[in-house]
Kinemage of the C-alpha trace (Angstrom):
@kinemage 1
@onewidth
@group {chain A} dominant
@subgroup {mainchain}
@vectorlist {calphas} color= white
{ca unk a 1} P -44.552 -55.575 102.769
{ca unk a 2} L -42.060 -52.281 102.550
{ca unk a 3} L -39.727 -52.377 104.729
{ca unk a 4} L -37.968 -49.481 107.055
{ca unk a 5} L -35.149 -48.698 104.104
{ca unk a 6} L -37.714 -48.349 101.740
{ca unk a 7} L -40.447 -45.723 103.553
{ca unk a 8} L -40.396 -42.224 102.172
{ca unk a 9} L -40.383 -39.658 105.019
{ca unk a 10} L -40.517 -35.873 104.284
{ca unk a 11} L -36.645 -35.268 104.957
{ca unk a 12} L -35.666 -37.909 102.238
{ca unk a 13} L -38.143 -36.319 100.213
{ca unk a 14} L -37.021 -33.030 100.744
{ca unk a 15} L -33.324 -34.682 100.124
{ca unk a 16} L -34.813 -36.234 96.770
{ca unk a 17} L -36.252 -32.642 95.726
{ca unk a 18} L -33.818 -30.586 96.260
{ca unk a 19} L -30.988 -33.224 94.475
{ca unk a 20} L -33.449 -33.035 90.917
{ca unk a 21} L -33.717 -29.052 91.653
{ca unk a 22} L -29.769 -28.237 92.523
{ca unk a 23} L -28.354 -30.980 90.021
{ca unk a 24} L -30.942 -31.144 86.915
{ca unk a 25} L -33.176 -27.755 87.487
{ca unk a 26} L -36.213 -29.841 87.878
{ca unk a 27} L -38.454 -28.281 90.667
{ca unk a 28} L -40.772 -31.108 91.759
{ca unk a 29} L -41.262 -29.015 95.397
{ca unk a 30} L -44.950 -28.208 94.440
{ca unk a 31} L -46.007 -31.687 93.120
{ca unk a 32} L -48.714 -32.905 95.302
{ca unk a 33} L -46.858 -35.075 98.129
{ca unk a 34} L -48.890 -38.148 98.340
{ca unk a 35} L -48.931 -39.244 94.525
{ca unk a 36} L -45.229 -38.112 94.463
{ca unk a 37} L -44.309 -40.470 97.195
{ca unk a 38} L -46.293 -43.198 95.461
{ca unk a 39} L -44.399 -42.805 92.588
{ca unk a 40} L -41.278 -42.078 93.722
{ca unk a 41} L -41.934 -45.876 95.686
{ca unk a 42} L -43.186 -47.547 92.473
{ca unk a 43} L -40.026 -45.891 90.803
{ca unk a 44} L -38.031 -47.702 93.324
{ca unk a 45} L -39.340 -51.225 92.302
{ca unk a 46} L -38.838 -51.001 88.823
{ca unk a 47} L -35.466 -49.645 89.815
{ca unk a 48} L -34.821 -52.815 91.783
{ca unk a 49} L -33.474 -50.241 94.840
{ca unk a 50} L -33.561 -51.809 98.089
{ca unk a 51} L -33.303 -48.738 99.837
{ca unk a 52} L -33.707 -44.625 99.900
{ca unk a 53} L -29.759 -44.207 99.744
{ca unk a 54} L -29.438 -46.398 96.883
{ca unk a 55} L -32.017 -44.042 95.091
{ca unk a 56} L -30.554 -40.528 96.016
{ca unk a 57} L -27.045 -41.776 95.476
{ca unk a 58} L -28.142 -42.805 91.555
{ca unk a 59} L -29.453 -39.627 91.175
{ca unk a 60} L -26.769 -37.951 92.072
{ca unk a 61} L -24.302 -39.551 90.223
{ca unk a 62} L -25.523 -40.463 86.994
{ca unk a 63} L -27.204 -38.335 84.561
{ca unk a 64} L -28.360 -41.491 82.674
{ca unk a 65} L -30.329 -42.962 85.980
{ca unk a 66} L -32.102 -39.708 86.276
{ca unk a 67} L -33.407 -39.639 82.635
{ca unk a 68} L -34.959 -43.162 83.103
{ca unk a 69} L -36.095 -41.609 86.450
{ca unk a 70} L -37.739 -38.753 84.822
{ca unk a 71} L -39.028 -41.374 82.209
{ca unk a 72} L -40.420 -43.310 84.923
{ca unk a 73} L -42.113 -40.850 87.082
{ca unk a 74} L -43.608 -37.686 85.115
{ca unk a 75} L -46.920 -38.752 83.625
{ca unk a 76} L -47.265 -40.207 80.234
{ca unk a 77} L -50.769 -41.884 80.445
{ca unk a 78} L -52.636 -40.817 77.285
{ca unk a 79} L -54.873 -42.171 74.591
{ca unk a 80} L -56.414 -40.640 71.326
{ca unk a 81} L -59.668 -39.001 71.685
{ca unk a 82} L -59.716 -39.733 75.123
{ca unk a 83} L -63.242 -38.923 77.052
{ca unk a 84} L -64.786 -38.769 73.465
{ca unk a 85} L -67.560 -36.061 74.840
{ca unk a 86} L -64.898 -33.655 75.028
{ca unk a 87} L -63.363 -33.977 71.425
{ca unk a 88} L -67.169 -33.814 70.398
{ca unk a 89} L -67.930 -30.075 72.360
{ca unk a 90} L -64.568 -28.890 70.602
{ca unk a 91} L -66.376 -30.015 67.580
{ca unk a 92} L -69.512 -28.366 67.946
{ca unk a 93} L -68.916 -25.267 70.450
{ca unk a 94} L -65.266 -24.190 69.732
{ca unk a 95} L -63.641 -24.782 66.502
{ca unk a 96} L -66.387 -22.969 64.671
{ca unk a 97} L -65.480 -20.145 66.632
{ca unk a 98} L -61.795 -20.509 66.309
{ca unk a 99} L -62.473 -20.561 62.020
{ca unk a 100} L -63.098 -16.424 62.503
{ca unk a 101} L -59.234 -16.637 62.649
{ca unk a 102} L -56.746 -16.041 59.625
{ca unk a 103} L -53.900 -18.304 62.112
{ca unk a 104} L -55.187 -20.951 64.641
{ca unk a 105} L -52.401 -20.873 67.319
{ca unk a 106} L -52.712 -24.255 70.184
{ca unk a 107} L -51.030 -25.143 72.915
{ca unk a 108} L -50.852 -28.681 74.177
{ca unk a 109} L -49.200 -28.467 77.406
{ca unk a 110} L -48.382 -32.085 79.100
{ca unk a 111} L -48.251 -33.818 75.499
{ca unk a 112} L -47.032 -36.559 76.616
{ca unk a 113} L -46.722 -38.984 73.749
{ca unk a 114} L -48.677 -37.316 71.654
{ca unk a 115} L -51.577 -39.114 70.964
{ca unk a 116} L -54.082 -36.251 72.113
{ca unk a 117} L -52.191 -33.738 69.655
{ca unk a 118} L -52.849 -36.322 66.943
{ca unk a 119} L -56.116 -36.509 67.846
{ca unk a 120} L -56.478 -32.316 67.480
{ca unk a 121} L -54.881 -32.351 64.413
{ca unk a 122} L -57.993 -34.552 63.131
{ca unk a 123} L -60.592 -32.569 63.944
{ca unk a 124} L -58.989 -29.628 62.721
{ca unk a 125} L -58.817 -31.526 59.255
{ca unk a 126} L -62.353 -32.559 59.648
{ca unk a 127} L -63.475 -29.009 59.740
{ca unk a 128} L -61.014 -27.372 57.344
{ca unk a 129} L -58.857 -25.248 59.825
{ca unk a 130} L -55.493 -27.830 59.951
{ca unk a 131} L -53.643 -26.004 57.109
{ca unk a 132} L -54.288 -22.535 59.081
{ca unk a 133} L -53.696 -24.166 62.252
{ca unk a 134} L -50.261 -24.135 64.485
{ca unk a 135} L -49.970 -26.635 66.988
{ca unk a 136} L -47.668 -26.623 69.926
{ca unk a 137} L -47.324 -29.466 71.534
{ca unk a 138} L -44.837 -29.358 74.689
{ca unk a 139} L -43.848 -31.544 77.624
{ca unk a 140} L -41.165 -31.761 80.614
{ca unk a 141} L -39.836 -35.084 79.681
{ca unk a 142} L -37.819 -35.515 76.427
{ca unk a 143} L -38.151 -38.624 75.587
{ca unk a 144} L -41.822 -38.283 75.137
{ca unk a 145} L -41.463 -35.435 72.726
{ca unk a 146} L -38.846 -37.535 70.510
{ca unk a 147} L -41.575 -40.459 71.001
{ca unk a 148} L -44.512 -38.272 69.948
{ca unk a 149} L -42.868 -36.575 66.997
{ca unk a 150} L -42.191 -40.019 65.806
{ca unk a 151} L -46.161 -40.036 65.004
{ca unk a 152} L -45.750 -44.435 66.092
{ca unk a 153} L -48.673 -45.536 68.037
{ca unk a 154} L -48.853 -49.340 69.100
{ca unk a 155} L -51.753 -51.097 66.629
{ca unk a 156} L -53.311 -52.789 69.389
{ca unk a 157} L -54.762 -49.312 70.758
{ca unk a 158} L -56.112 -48.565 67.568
{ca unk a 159} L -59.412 -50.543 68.031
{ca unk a 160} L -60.240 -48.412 71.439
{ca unk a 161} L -59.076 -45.447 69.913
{ca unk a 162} L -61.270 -45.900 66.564
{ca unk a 163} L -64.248 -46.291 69.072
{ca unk a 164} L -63.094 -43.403 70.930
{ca unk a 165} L -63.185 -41.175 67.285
{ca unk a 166} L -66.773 -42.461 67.134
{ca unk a 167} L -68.171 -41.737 70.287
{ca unk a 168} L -66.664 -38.430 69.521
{ca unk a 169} L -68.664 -37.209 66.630
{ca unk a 170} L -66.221 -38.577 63.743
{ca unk a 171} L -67.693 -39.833 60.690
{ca unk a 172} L -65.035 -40.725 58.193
{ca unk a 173} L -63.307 -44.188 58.287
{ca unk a 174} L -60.329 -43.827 61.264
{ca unk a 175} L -58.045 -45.972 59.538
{ca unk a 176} L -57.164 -43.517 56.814
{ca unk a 177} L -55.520 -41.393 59.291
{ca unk a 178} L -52.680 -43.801 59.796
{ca unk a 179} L -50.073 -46.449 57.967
{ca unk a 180} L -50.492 -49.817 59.708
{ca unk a 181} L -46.883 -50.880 59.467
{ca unk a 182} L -46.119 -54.465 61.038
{ca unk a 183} L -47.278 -54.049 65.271
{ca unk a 184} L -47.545 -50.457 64.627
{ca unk a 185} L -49.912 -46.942 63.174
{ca unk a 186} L -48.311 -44.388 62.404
{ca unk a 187} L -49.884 -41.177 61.992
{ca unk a 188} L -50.261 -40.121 58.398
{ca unk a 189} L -47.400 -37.036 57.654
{ca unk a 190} L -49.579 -34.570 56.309
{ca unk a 191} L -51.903 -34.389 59.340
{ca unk a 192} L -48.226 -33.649 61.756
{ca unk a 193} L -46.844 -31.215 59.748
{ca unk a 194} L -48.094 -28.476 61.650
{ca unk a 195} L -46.870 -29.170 65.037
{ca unk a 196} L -44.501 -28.107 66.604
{ca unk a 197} L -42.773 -30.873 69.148
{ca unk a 198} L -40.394 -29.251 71.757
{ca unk a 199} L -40.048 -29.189 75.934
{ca unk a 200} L -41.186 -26.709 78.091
{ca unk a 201} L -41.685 -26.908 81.830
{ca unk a 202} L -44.639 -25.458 83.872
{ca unk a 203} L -43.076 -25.224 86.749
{ca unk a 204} L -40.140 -23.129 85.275
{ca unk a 205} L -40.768 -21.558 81.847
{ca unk a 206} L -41.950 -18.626 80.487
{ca unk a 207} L -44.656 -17.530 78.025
{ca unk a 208} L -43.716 -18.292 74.577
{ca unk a 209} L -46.609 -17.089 72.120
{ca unk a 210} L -50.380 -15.895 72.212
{ca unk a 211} L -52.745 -18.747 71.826
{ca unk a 212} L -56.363 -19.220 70.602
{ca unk a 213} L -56.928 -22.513 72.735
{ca unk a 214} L -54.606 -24.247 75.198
{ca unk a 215} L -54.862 -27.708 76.082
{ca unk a 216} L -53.683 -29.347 79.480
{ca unk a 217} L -55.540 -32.586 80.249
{ca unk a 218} L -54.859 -34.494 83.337
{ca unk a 219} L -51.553 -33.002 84.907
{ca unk a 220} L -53.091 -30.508 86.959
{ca unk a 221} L -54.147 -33.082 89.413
{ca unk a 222} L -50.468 -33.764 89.975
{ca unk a 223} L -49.536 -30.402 91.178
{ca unk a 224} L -50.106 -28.836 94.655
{ca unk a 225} L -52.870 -25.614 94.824
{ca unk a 226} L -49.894 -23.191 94.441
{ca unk a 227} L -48.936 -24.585 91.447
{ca unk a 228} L -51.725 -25.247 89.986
{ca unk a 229} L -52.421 -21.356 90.531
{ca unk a 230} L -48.636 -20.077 89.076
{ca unk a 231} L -49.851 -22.299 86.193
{ca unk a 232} L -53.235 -20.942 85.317
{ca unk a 233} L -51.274 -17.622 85.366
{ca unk a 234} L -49.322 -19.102 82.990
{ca unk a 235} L -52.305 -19.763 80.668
{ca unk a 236} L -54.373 -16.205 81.276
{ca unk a 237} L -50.789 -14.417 79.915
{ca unk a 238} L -50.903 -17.318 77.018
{ca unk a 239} L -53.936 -16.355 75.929
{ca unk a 240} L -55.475 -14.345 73.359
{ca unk a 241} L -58.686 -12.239 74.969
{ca unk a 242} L -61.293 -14.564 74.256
{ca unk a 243} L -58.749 -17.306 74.272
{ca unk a 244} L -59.927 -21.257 75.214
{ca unk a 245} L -58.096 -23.457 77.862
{ca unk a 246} L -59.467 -26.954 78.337
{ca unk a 247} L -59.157 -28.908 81.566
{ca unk a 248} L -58.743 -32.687 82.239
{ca unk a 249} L -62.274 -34.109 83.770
{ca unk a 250} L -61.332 -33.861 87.235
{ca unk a 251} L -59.237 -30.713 87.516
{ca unk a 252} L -61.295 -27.425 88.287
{ca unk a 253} L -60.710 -23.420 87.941
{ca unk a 254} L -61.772 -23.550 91.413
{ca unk a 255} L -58.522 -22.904 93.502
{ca unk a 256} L -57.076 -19.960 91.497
{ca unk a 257} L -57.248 -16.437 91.804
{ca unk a 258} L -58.250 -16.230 88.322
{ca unk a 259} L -61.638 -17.863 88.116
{ca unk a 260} L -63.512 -15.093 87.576
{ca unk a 261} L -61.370 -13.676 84.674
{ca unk a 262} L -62.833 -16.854 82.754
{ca unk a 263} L -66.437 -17.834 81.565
{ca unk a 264} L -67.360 -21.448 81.816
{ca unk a 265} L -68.604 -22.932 78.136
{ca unk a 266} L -68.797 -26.670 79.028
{ca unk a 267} L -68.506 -27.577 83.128
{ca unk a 268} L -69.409 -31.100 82.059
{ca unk a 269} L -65.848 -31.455 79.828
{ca unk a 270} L -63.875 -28.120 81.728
{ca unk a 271} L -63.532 -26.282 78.934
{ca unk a 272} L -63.121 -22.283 79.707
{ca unk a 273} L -62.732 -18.937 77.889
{ca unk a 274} L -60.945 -16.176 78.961
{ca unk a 275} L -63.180 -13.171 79.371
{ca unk a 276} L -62.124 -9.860 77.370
């Protein structure tokens, strides 16, 4: 049972947010509370801190405590070709439209470690458009971008992920897209050579180039409704007219001020297209 030390009330949240705004320039104020607090708490027991002090007085003293906190608490749950039905509409109902380009410009936003930018890069091989493709792949934490440029995936996921490939439409043997190398796959070179691995921050920064399809899968559902709003503004400016944006399942154009400057190709796997 938590004790007294250990509950998170909104002044030592407020406390928390504004030491990781004022000290690091990470603005967390528009997270959504409850699954911050959660993991701010789960934080604290892999931290061994017995109390709320303990955890604002780590973070504002050591930068080396607040990278393993960052570690800890932004999202990094991913898998390749994860809810297969998706990777198979991109298949059918949007890379043959993104071929009509000379340049194929993507945006993964919320990489984490990668594996879903892996898992583009495949089916851009699979239908010809890798070597005209450029893929972005960004995230707030750095230690996941140095992870995913690494192109190392444990071995052990490769069984779900091969029936994940599957499900999804693919049709060539999944093992020739990686080097089995003692408990780990690594990605095959030539399939990673067009991304582009660096961090960027919703919250904070800017528009960086014009995209044919943008990717951000799951991290919506961490933000608040304001956020999630400044963010889809983000993505209409990133955009080329006629530009894609694809959604995580449970995440929804429904809150921002921009739905109806998008048309809706796939409501069952929240894929959109930005209306000329």
């Amino acid at each position: 049972m938590m004790n007294d030390k250990r509950e998170i009330g909104e002044d030592d949240l407020n406390d928390i947010l504004l030491i990781l705004k004022q000290k690091y320039g990470y603005d967390f104020s528009n997270y959504a509370r409850a699954s911050l607090s959660r993991r701010l708490d789960r934080f604290m027991d892999t931290a061994k801190l017995n109390s709320i002090y303990d955890l604002k007085y780590n973070l504002t003293n050591s930068k080396e405590f607040f990278a393993f906190f960052l570690q800890t608490v932004t999202v990094n749950v991913t898998e390749m070709f994860r809810d297969p039905v998706f990777y198979k509409t991109l298949r059918e109902r949007v890379l043959p439209k993104l071929a009509s380009y000379p340049i194929i410009k993507i945006w993964h936003a919320g990489c984490a470690t990668g594996e879903e930018v892996y898992s583009m890069c495949i089916l851009l091989h699979e239908a010809g458009l890798l070597e005209r493709s450029k893929i972005y792949a960004t995230d707030i934490n750095p230690v996941n971008i140095e992870k995913a440029r690494t192109g190392i995936i444990s071995l052990k996921n490769m069984k779900e992920f091969t029936h994940n490939y599957i499900q999804s439409g693919g049709v060539n043997d999944f093992s020739q897209y990686y080097t089995a190398r003692y408990e780990n796959a690594i990605i095959k070179k030539e399939l990673r050579k067009n991304i582009v691995f660096s961090q960027h921050n919703l919250v904070t920064d800017q528009v960086f180039n014009e995209f044919q399809l943008i990717c951000c899968r799951n991290v919506l559902i961490y933000f608040n409704k304001v956020l999630q709003n400044n963010v889809f503004h983000l993505f209409y400016d990133s955009l080329a007219p006629m530009g894609y944006m694809a959604l995580g399942m449970k995440e929804s154009l429904l809150f921002t001020d921009l739905r109806f400057k998008f048309e809706t190709v796939s409501n069952a796997t929240k894929i959109f297209r930005r209306k000329a």
